[in-house]
C-alpha positions in Angstrom: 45.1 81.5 7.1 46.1 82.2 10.4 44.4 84.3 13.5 46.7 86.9 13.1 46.1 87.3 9.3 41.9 87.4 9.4 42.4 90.3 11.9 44.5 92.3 9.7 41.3 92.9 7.4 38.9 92.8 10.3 36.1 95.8 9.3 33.8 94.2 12.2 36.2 94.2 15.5 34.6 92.8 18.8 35.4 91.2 22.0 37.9 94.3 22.6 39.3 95.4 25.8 38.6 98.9 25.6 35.1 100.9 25.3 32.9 99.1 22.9 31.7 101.4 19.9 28.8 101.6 17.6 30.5 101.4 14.2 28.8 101.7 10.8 28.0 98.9 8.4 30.1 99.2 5.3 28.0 96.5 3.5 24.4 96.3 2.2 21.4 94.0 4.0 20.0 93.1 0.0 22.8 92.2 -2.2 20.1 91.0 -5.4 17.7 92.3 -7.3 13.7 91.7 -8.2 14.6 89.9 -11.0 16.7 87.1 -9.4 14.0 85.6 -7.0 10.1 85.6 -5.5 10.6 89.4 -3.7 9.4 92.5 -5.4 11.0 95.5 -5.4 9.5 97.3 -2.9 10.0 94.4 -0.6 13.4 94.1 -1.0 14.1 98.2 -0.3 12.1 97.5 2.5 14.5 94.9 4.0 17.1 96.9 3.0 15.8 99.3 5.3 14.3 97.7 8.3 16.3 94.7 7.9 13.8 91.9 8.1 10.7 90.7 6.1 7.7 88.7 7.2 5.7 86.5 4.6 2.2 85.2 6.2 1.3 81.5 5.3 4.6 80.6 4.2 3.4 76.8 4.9 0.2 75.9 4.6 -2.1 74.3 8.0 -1.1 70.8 6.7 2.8 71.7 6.3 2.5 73.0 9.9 1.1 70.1 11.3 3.5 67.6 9.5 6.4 69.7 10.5 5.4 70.1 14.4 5.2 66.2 14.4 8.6 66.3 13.1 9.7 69.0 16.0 7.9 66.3 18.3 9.4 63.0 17.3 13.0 65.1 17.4 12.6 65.7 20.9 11.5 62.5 22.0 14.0 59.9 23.5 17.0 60.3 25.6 19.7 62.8 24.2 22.1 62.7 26.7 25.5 63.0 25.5 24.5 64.7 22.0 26.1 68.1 21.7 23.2 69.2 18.8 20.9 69.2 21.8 20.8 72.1 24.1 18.4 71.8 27.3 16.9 74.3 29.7 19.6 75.7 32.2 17.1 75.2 34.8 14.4 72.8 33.9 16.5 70.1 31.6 13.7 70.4 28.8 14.8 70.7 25.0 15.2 73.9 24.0 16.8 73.7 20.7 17.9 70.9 18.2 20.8 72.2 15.8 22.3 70.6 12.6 18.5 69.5 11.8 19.4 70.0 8.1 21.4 66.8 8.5 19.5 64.9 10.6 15.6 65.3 9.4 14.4 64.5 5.9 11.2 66.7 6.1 14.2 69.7 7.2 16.1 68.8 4.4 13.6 69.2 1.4 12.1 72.5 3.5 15.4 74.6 3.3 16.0 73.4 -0.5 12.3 74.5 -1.0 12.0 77.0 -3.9 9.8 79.2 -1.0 12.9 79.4 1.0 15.8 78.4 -0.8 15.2 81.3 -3.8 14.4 83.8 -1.3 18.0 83.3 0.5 19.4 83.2 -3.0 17.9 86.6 -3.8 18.4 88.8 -0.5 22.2 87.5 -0.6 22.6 87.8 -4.4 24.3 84.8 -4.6 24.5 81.0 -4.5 24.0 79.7 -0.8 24.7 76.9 2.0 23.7 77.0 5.5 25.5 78.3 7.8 23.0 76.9 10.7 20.1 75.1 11.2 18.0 74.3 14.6 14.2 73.8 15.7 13.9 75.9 18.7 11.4 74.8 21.8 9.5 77.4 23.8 7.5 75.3 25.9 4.3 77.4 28.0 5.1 78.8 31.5 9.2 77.7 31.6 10.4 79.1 28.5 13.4 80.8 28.3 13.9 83.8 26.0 17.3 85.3 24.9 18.8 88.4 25.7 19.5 91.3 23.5 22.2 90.3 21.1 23.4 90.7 17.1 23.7 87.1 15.6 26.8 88.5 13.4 28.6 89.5 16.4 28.8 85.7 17.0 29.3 84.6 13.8 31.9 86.7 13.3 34.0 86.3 16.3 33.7 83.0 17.0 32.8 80.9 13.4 34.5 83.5 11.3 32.1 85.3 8.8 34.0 88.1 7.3 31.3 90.1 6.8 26.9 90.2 7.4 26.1 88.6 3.9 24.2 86.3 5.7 20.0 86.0 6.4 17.9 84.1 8.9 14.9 82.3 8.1 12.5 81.8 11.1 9.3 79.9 10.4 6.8 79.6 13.1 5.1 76.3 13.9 3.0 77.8 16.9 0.9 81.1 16.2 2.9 83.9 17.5 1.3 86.3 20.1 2.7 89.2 22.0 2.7 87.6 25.1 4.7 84.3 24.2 8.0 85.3 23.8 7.8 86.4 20.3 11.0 87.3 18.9 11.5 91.5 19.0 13.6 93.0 16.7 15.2 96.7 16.2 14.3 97.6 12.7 17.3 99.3 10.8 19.6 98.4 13.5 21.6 96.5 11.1 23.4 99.1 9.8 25.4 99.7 13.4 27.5 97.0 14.3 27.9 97.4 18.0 31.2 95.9 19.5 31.2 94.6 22.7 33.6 93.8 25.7 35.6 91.1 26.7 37.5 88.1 26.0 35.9 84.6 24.2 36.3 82.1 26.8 37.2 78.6 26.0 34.1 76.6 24.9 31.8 79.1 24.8 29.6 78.3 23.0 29.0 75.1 25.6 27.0 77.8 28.2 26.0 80.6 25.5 23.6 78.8 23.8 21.5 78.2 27.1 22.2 81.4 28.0 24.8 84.0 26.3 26.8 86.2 28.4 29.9 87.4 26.4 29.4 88.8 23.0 25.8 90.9 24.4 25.7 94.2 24.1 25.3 97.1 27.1 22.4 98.1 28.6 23.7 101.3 27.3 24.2 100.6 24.4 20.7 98.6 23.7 19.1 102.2 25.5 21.1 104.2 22.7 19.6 101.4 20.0 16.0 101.5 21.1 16.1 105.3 21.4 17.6 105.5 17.4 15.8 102.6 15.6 12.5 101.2 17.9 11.3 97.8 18.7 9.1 95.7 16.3 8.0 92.3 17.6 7.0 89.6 15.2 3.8 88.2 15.6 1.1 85.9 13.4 -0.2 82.6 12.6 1.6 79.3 12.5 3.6 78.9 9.0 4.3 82.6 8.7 7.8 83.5 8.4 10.6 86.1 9.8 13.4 86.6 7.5 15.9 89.0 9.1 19.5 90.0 8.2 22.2 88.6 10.4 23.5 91.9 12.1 19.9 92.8 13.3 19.6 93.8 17.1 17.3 91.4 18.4 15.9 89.3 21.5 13.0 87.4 23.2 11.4 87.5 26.5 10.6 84.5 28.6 7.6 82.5 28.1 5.3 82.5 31.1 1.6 82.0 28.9 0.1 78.2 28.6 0.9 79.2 24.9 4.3 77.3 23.7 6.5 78.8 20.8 8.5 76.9 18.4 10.1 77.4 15.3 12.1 76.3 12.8 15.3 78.7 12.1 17.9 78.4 9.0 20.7 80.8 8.3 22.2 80.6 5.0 25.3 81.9 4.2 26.2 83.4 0.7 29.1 81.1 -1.1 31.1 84.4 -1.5 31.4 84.5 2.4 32.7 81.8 3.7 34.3 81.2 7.5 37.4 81.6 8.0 39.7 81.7 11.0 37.5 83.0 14.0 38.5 86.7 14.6 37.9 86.9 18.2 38.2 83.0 19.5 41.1 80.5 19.9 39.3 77.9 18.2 35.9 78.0 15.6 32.9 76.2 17.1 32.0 72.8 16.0 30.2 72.3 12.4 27.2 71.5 14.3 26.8 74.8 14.7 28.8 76.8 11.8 28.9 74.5 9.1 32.0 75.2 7.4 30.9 73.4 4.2 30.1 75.6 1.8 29.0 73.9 -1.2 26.2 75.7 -3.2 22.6 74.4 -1.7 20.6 73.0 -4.8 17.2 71.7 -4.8 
């Protein structure tokens, strides 16, 4: 399929020339039901209204502990020349790990956990693979948050996903405080898809991961946003867990506490959604980041 075809039967346009608009979502955040996984019912109309779910103690003190061992040993040793790694614009320190799926045993059996796996499986009402996977370093005092942004947007334009059948899995390995850069989120914003401005330069995706610049939305647009749907933030203990849907409005600010925040964060895909041609990008980003396999992910 061809650039020209995906855009025929774009329903999420972005990366336009002209005045960005808030369009409506035309598909649903919860695409199961209580009987095909771990969430009751009122959980689940609850993410389909607010658009993210946390569950306390996902992992237990011991998981966490294994797991930040894990997050240690990954950023240990010299990673020059690796694309998975991404570093500090300013500083040089790690700042995330991607494709950890791949590269990590403990990573590998966490996201085919029946904890994680059936809840992905449920909220996407479907069979599932991972679109991406990545530990994420917020070291105390230089950590770098992100701006304002929908994750969809992204996906979308530049890895081609048709449409926001997709969920992110956050799990926190450091307790979460309000002052850390905890990750804030605009509950109910992902029924407005918010287009933005401009053209996907080549290799974006090289600078946007330290720091994103094209594909954020206006300060307009994030007033218009706040004013219609709030701020939440998501706070709590080490092994809790932030599921949100893929079009949420969300962001972090930077890290100036002694208080480091990491995480691990997995975004699965449903099967019935696969990439396609990017819609607003010459070329789709590398597998390390999209994964473009999308075999069915089984325990």
């Amino acid at each position: 399929m061809t650039l020209t075809d995906t855009r025929v039967d774009d329903s999420y346009p972005t990366r336009i020339t002209g005045k960005p608009e808030h369009l409506p979502r035309t598909h649903p955040t919860v695409w199961g039901t209580e009987a095909d996984g771990p969430l009751d019912a009122a959980t689940l109309a609850n993410h389909e209204t607010r658009g993210y779910t946390v569950v306390d103690q996902l992992l237990s003190p011991g998981e966490v502990q294994t797991y930040w061992q894990e997050l240690v040993r990954m950023s240990s040793g010299d990673h020059s020349g690796d694309e998975r790694v991404i570093t500090e614009a300013k500083t040089g320190e790690v700042r995330s790990i991607f494709d950890v799926h791949e590269t990590s045993e403990l990573i590998a059996e966490l996201v085919r956990d029946p904890r994680v796996l059936d809840r992905a499986r449920q909220i996407l009402g479907s069979e599932v693979y991972i679109h991406q996977s990545r530990v994420n370093y917020m070291p105390g005092f230089k950590g770098t948050g992100f701006y304002w942004h929908s994750d969809f947007e992204t996906w979308h334009a530049e890895d081609g996903m048709p449409v926001p059948r997709a969920v992110s899995c956050s799990i926190a390995l450091t307790d979460n405080y309000p002052f850390n850069g905890g990750l804030m989120v605009m509950p109910g914003s992902q029924r407005t898809f918010v287009q933005c401005a401009g053209e996907t330069p080549e290799d974006n995706y090289k600078s946007s991961l330290k720091e994103q610049r094209v594909g954020v939305p206006s300060e307009e647009d994030i007033t218009a946003l706040a004013a219609e749907y709030g701020i939440d933030q998501f706070t709590g203990q080490a092994g809790s867990a932030l599921w949100f849907d893929s079009n949420v409005m969300h962001g972090s600010s930077n890290n100036i506490t002694p208080y480091p925040r990491s995480n691990i964060f997995v975004v699965f895909n449903s099967v019935e959604n696969a990439l396609q041609e990017p819609y607003a990008a010459i070329e789709p980003r590398p597998a390390f980041i999209a994964g473009r396999d999308s075999t069915p992910l089984t325990r």
